[in-house]
C-alpha positions, 0 to 999 in steps of 0.5 A, a space after each residue: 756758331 752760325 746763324 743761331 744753330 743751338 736752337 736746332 740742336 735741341 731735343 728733337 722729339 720737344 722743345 722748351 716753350 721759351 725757344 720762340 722767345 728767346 731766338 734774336 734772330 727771330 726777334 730780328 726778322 719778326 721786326 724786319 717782316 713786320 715792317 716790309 710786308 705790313 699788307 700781310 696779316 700778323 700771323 702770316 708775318 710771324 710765321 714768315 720770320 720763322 720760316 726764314 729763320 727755317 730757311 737760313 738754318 737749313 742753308 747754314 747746316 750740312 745737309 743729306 740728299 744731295 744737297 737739296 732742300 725739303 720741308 722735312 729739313 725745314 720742319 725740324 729746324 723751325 724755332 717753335 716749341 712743340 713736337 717734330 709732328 706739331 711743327 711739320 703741321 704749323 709749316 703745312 698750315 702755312 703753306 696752304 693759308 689763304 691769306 698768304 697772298 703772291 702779291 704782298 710777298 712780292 711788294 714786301 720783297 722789294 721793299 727789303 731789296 731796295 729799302 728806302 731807295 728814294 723815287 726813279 728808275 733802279 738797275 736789276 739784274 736777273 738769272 735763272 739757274 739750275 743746280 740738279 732739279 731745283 731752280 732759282 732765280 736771282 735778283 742783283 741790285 747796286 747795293 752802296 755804289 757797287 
């Protein structure tokens, strides 16, 4: 079983209000976003955790259209209780709130990617790249000495 796919594999038209709840890797992420991104309010927080936990099911799974990633395969995937519908629009409100700042996100990256590092100058590496239409960036860091 990976990365926690039960969850997504529920009913789709309802899922139970426990759901939330009861997902670890969410508890998890919810405890990790918390500490990286504590310029960010907590309900921007929480839906962040729930839109990795999204993000990881989605990349974890099979997918159609080529491969690529849409709202509609996050939406489904999301571990919230509620209707397809109720979870589409909680993605969307996410996606348009204010107060879900670039820079905040950013320095909360970054404090996930480096950690407790300590002070001075670190060695990153980026690469951009194309696979069909989508394009993405990658940041790679010394991680233990490689």
């Amino acid at each position: 079983m990976r990365l926690g796919i039960v969850t997504s594999l529920l009913s789709s038209s309802r899922r139970p209000a426990s759901v939330e709840a009861e997902d670890p890797l969410l508890e998890l992420l919810d405890a990790a976003v918390g500490k990286a991104f504590s310029a960010l309010c907590r309900p921007v927080q929480k839906n962040l955790a729930v839109l990795t936990v999204a993000f990881l099911r989605v990349l974890g799974a099979v997918r159609r259209g080529h491969g690529q990633l849409s709202l509609a395969a996050l939406f489904r995937v999301l571990p919230t209780p509620g209707t397809p519908h109720a979870r589409e629009k909680r993605l969307h409100r996410f996606l348009r709130n204010p107060r879900l700042d670039p820079r905040s996100v950013t320095d909360g990256l970054a404090r996930l990617i480096f950690g407790s590092r300590g002070r001075g100058l670190w060695p990153i590496l980026f690469d951009q790249t194309k696979a069909g239409a989508t394009q993405a960036l990658f940041a790679g860091v010394p991680f233990q000495g490689q």
